[in-house]
TORVO-53415 format. One record per residue: z, x, y of N, C-alpha, C, O in turn. Coordinates in pm, whole numbers, plus 50000, padded with zeros to 5 digits. Each point is the difference from the previous one (the first is absolute). Example, Ala and Ser with C-alpha at 12.3 -4.5 7.8 and 13.67 -1.06 7.14 Angstrom:
BEGIN
507805131949431500004991150119500005009050120500665010449998/498624986150107500065008250119500734992350109500175005150111/
This chain:
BEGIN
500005008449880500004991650120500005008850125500845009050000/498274989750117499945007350105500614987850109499554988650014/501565017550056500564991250103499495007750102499785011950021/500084976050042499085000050211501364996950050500964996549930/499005005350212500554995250088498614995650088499105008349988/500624981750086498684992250069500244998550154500924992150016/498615012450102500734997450138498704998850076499255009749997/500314976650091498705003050058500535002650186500854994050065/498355015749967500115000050184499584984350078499894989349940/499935012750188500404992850058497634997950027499414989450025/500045022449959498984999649999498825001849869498945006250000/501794984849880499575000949912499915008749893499494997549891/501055013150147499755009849895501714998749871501215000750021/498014997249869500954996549898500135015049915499085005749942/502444998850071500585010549962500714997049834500624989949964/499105020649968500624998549868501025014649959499805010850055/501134987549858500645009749982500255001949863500044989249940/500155021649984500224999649903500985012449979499545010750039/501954989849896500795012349968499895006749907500714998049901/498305012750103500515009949916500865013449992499555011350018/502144984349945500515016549985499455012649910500415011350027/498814987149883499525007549933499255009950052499835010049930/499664989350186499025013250079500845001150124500574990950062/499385025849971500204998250142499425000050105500415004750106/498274988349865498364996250043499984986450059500894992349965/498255004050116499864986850079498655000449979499505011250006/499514976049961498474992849981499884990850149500654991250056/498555014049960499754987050143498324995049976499125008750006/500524976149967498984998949970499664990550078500894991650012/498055006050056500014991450149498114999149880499445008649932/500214976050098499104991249943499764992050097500654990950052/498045014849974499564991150086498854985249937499085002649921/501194982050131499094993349917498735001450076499744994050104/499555013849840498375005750044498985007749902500045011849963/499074978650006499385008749862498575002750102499985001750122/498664998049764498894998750009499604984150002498924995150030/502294998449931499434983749977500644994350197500124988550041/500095021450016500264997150170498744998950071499884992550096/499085015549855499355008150073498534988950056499574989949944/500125014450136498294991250042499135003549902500005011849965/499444982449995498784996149887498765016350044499355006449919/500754996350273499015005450020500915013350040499415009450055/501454991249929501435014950044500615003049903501185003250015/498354996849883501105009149875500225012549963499255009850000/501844988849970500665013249955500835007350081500245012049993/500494973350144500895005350124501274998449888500855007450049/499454989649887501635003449933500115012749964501135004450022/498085003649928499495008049959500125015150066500545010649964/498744985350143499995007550108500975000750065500185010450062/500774979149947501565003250077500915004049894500925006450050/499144992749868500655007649921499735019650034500825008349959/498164995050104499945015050005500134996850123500555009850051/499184978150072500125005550108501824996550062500315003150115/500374992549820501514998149994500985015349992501095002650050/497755008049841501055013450056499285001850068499245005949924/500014994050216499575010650098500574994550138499294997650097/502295000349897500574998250116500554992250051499934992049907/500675002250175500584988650024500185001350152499875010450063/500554973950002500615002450205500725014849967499335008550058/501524996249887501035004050044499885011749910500495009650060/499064994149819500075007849897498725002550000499054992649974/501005020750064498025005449931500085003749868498964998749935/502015005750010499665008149865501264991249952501204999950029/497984992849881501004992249851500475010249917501205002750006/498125003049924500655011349893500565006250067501134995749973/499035011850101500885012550013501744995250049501045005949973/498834986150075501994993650010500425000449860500865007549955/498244981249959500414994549901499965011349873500554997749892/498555017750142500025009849893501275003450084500804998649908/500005005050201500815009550065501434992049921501095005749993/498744983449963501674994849942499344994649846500084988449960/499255022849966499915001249874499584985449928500464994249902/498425002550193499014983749966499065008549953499755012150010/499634975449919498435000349979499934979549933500784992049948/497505008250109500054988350012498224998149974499355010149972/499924975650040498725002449957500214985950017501064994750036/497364997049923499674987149994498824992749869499545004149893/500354985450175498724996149904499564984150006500804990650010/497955008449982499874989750098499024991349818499485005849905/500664981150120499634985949911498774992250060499445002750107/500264988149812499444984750074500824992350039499584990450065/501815010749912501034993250039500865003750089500504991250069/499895022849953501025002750081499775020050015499385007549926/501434995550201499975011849991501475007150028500604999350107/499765006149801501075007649978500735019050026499785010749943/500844986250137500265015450069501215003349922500714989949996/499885021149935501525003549940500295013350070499115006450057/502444998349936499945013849949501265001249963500504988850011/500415019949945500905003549990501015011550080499465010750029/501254988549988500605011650040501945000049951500514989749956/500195021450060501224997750024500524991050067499764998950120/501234991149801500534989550082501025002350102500424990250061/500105023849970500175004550142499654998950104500515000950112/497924995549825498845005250128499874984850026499504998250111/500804989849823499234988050032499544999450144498815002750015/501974994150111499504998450110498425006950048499314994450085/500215020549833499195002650046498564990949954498915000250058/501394993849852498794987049935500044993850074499125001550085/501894987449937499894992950107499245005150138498984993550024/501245013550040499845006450152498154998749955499304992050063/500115016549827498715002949992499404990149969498974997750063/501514991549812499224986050001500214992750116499034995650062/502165002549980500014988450120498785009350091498984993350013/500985012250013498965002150107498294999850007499204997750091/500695006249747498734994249993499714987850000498964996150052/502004994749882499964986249987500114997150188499814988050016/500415018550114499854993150089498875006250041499124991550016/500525019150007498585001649995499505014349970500715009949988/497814989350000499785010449976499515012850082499964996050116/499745014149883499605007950113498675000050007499585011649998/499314977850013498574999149991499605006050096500455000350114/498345006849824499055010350082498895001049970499915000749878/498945000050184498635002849873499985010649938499175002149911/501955008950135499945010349924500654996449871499415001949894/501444994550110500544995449832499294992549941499955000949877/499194988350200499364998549878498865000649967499454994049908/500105013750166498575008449929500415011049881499325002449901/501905003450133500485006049878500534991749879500145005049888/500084984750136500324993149876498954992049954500024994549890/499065004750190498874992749969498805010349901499084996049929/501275015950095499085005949893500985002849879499634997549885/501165005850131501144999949890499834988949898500145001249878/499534987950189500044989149900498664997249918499734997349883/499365005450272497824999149903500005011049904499034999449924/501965012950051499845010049900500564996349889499455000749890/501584995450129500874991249899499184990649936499844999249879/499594993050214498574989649940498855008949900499554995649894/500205013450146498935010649977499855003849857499114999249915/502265005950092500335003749839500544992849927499835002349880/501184984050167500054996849904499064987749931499984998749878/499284993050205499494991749959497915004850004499164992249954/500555018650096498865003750006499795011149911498864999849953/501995011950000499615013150006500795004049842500225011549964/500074978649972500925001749833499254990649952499674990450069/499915011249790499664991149909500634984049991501144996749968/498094997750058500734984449972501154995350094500804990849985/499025019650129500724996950103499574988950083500964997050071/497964994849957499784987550025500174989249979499764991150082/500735006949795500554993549909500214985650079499414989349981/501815014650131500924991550062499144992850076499944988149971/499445015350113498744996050121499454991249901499944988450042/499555013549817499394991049928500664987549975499834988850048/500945015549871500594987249895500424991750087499404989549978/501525009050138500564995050122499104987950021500054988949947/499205015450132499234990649978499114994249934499184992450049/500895010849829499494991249899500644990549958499334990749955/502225007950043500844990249993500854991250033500604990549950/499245020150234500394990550125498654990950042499055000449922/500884994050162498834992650105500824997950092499535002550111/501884992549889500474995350198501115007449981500065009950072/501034988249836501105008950049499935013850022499085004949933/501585004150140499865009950095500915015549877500535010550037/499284983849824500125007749893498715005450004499925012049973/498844980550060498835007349989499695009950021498865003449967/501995005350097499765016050043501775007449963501124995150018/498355021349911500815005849993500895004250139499525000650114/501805001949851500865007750149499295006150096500024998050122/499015013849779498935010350119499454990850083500095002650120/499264985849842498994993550087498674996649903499705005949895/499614983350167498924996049933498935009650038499215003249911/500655001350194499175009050084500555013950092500855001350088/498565004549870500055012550046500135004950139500605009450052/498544979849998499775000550148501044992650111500265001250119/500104991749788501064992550076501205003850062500534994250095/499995019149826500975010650050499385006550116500585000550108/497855006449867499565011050052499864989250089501204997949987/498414992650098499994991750124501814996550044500155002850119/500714993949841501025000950050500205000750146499355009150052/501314984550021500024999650160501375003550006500514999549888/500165003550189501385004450043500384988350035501074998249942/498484985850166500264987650007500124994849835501064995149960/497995006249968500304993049860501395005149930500514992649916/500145020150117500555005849905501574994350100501144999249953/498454997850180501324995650055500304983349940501084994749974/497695000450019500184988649991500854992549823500714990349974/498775019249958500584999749884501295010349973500504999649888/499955007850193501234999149960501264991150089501174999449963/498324994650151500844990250065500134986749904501144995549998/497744996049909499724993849951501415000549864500804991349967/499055019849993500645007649851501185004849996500964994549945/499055016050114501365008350016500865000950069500375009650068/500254975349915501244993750073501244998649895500025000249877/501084998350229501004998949889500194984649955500754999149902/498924992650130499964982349918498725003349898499714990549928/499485021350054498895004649921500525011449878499205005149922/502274997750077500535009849920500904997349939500774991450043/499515015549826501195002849944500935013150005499775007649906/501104996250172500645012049952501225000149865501054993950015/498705012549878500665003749922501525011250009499815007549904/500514993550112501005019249965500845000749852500864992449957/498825014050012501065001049827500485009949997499615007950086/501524997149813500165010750009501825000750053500674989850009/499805021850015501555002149974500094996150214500135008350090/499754979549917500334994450121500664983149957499944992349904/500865008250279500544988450034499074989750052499305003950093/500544985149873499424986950023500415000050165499144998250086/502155003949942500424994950146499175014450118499334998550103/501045013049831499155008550025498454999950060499365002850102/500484992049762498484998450007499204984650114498944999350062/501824994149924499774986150099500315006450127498925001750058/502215003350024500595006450118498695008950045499694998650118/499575009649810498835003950011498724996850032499315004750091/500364985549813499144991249993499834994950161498965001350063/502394991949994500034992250090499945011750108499124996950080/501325012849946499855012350078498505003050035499374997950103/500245007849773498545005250047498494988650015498995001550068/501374987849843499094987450013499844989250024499104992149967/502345006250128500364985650017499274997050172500034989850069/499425022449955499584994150112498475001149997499594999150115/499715002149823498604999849928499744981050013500734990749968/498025009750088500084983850036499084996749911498985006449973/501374983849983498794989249885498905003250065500135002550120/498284998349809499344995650041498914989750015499804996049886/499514998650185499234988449979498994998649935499494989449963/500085023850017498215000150023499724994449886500735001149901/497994991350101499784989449864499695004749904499605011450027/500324986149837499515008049881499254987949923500204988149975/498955020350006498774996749934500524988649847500595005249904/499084980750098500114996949907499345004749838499205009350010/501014986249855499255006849912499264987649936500394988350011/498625015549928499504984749932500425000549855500385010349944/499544979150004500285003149840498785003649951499074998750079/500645006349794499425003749923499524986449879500744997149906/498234997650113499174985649932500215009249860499975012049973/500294972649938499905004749862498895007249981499044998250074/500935012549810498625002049989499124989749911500784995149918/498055000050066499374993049898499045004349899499804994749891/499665015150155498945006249902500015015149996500575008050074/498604994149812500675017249994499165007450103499084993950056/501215020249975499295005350089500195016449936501035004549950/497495003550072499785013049972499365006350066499054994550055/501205018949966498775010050095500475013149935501135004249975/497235002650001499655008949969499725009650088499114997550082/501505014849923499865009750087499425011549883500074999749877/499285010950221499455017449939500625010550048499545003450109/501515004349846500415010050061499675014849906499495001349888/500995007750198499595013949902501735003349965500755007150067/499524986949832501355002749922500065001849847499244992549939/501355014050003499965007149904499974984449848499725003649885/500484986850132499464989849898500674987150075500834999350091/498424990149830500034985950026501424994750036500915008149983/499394980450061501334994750063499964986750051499374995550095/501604997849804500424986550015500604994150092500445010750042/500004981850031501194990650076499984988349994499264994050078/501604998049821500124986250053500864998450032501075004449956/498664986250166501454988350036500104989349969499114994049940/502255000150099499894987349966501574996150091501125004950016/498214985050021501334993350115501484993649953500024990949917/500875012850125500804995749961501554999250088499845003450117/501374993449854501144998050109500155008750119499465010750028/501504981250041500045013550095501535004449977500674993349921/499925017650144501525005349961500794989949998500925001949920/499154986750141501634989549963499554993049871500884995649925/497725003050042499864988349911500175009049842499705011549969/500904977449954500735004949864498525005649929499955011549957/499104981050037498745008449923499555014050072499035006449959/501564996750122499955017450052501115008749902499685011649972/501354984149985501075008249870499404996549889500265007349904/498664979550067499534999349860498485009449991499395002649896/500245001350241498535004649974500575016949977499695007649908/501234994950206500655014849943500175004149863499585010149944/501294977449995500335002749834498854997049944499925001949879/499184993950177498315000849934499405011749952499695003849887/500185003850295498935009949984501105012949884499305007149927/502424995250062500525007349979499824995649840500035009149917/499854981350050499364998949836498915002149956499735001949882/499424997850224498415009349996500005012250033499325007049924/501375000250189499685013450008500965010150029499625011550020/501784984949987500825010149993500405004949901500454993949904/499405023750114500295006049897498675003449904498894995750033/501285011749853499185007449888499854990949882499145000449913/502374986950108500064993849866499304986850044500004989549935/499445012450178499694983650084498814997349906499575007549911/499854977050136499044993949880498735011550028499465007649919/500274990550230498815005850055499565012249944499015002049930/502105008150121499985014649974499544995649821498875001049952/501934995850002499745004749803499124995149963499405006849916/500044980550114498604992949929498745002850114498914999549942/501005002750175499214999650074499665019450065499145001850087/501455007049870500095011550066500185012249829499455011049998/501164985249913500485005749893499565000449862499855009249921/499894969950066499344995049847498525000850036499095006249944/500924986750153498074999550050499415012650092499055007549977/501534992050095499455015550085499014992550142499405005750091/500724982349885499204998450124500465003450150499225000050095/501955002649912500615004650127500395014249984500545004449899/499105003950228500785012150041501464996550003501045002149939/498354989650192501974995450075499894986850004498864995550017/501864998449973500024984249999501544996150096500915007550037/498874976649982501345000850114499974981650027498894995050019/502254996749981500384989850062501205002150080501035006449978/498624987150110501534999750132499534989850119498854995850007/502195000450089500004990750011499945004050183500465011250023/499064981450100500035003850145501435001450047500425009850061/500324979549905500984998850068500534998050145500975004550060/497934986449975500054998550145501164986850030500834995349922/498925001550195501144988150004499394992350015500734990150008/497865005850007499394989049984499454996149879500505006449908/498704985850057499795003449812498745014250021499335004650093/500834997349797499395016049976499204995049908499504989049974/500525028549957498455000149947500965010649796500705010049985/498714979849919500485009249874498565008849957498984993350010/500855021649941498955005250024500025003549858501024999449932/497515005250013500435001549852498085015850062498894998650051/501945013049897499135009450036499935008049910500764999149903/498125012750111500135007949835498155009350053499044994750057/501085017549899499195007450025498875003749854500285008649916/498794985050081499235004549858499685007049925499505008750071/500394994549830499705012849934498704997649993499444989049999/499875026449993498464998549958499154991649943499715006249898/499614982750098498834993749917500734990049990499664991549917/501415006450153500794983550005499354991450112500035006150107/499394981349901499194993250067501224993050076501145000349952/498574993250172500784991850098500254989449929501134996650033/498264992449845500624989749949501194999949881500974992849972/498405019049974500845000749881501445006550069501004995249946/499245013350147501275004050054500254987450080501154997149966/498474994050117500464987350033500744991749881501185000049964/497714993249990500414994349878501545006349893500774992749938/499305021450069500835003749932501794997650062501084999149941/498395000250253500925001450004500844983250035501174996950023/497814997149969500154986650038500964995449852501094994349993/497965011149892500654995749844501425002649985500884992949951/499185018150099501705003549982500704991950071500894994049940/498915002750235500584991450039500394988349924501054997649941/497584993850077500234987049914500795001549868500574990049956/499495020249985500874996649855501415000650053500904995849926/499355008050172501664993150000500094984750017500974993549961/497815000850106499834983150052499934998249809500894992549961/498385012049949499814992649865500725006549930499794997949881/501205011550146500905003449862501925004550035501025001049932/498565000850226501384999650033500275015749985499255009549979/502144989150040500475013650003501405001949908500924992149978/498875021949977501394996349887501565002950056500215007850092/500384988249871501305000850013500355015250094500325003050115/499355005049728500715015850076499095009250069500325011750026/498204981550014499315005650083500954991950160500695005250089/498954982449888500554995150154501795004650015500544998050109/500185007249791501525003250022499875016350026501005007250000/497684997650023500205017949976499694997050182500465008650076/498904981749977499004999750115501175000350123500245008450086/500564974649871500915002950026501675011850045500595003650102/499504998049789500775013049996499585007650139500764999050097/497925009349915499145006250074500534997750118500775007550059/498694979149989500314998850135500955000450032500285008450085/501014980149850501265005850084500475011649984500665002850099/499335006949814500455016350029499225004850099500595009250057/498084988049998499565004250092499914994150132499425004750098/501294982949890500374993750164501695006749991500445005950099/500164992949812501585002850043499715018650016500755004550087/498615003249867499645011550056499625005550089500265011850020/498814978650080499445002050136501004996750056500095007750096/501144982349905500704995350079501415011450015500994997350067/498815015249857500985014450016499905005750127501025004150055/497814996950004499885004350134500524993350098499614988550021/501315016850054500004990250115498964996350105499994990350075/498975021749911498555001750067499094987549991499534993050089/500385006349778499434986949871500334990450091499224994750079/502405002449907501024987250051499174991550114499524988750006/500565023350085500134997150149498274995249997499774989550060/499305016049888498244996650016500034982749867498894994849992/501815000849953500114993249928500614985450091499384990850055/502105012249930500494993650123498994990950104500004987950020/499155022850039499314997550123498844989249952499944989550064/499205012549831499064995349955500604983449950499354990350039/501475008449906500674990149904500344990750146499574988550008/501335018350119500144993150068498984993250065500194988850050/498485018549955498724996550085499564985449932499554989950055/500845013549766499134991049973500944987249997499444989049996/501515011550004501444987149967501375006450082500514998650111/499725007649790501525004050043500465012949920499675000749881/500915007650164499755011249982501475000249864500555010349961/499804975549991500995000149847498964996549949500614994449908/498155003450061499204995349908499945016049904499724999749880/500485009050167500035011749915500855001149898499885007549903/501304982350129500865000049865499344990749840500265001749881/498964990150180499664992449936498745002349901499784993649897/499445017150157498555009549922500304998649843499324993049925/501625013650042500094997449838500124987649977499034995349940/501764997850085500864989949925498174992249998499674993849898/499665007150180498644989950006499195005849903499324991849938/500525021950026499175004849937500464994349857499374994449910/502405010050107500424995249802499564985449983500024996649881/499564992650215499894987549953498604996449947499664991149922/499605018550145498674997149953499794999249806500625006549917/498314983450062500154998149888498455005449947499125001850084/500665000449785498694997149922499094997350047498995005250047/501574982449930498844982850002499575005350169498905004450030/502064994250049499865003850155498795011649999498934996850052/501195015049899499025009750007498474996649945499015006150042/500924983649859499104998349910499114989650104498775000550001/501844992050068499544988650057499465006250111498974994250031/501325016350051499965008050145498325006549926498924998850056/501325007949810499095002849931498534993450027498975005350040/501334979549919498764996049970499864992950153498964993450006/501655006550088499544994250132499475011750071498764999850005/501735009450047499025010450046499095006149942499275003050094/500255001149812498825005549945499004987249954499674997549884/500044996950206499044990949965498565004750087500195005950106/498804992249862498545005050090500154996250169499955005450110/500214984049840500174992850185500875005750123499954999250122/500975007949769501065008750076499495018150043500505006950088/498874995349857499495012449986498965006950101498894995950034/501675013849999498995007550087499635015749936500945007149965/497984996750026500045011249879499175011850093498904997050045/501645015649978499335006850087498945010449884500715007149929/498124994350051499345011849895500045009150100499884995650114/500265016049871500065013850042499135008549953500655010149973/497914992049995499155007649963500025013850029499975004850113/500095003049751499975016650047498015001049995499174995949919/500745010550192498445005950009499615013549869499035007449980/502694989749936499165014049986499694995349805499705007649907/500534976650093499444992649850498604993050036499384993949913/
């Protein structure tokens, strides 16, 4: 059981606490609600971009790292379709110096065109290599929209376009973080060998005078059932052929998001999984093979992927991997396969939850999406899931109508 203490300011910003005596370390994890699913249809990849342009300064602070390295911090981020998340840690001696450096970016930032022309190539290189310049690094730009059409999942974090960074205006980049990076727009977390009263007395110190802000935010649309299947064939020069299907399914609160997890983890986690041994081991049609699930907070996407071996055709590795699916919909799953699956996860949720680091980025997320005790509750939902439950999740998502299938052609078969 992880106990909070919960305290919101007077300008929205909702503070969480969590005690740990066990370190003599403090986590400060400040979550901001701002993904890629914020962004204009024709401006993506500004979450993205403030995430690198957030260390280059602040009103009051030019250099983020160097305070926070001088009292034995280190700290980093990482940005979603859902939200973007800043942590770091340091000695819980030092707390006040977190505070002092987040509250101030959160009131503003030190915008210049010089910063962000430097962060603006920082990020098209980042684009460069990773989604242009590595094998099958496009991937994302693809499938996205093959299985979005309106919701604003349709594009990865980087951006749908390339250009859309490299145009960037210094007005656009003000306008979206007045919009975003407010405190009625945040969660601050702190965990770690601190006082709750401490930590609130703080809170209210460095951010209580940070004013809500107005600026409107972009509604999102839902995402229309899908009805019919959809495929596109691409040619790249990569070393062999490559699958992707999706297929739509819950989003993080809804209970068929813990049954599609215990899905894909009976298809592909691990050496003893169905995938790996009949699809990678008995048959050989896969190099690498892989199910897992988006995990977004809106309903997502369950993916069933796998890289071909030589003289294996695009239907028969479809088909193969579709077969395995469906036989949990027609034969179920046995006892001490679904009790080993089990097992799995909770040693590996009550294991992540050792860190107080973990705590505090957990905390934050759980609160974004409900309430930040729903974290106590992760197992107890997973142990209820049943069979029949998995078998049924089975045969409703892998149906054609649901399916979006990306072919990946190597130029060099």
């Amino acid at each position: 059981m992880i106990d909070i203490e919960r305290y919101r300011l007077a300008n929205g910003l909702t503070v969480i606490t969590h005690v740990d005596r066990s370190t003599p370390m403090a986590a400060v994890n400040l979550l901001y609600k701002v993904g890629a699913r914020n962004e204009n249809p024709d401006k993506t990849g500004f979450a993205h971009l403030f995430e690198h342009l957030m260390f280059g300064g602040s009103r009051n602070i030019p250099s983020y790292d160097t305070p926070l390295q001088n009292v034995g911090g280190e700290n980093n981020a990482f940005t979603t379709n859902d939200i973007t998340d800043y942590y770091l840690t340091l000695p819980a001696d030092n707390l006040e110096t977190a505070f002092w450096l987040e509250s101030d970016r959160m009131l503003e930032l030190a915008f210049s065109q010089e910063s962000l022309d430097v962060q603006k190539k920082v990020v098209t290189e980042e684009f460069k290599q990773r989604y242009f310049n590595q094998p099958y690094g496009d991937i994302p730009l693809l499938a996205r929209p093959l299985a979005y059409k309106v919701h604003p999942y349709r594009w990865p974090t980087i951006g749908s376009d390339i250009s859309h960074i490299e145009k960037a205006e210094l007005d656009d980049v003000r306008r979206f973080f007045y919009a975003h990076y407010a405190p009625d727009n945040a969660i601050l977390v702190v965990a770690g060998n601190v006082d709750a009263d401490r930590v609130n007395s703080l809170a209210d110190k460095w951010f209580g005078l940070i004013s809500r802000q107005s600026a409107p935010r972009l509604p999102i649309p839902a995402e229309p059932e899908q009805t019919e299947r959809r495929e596109l064939h691409v040619e790249r020069s990569v070393p062999a052929d490559y699958i992707h299907m999706q297929f739509h399914m819950g989003g993080r609160l809804d209970r068929e998001y813990y049954v599609c997890d215990t899905l894909t983890d009976i298809l592909a986690d691990g050496a003893s999984s169905r995938l790996t041994q009949r699809l990678i081991k008995d048959r050989r049609i896969f190099s690498d093979v892989n199910a897992f699930i988006s995990g977004d907070d809106d309903p997502g996407l369950l993916s069933l992927t796998g890289t071909l071996m030589p003289g294996v055709g695009f239907a028969q590795a479809e088909q193969a991997l579709l077969d395995e699916a469906l036989l949990i919909a027609d034969k179920g799953i046995t006892a001490r396969e679904f009790e080993k699956i089990k097992i799995r996860n909770e040693a590996s949720m009550v294991y992540a939850e050792m860190s107080y680091a973990n705590k505090a980025n957990n905390l934050a997320y759980f609160e974004h999406l409900s309430e930040a005790e729903a974290i106590n509750r992760e197992v107890e939902i997973y142990n209820s899931i049943g069979i029949d439950e998995v078998r049924q999740a089975s045969e409703r998502i892998f149906r054609p109508a649901n399916a979006s299938v990306l072919y990946y052609h190597s130029l060099k078969n």
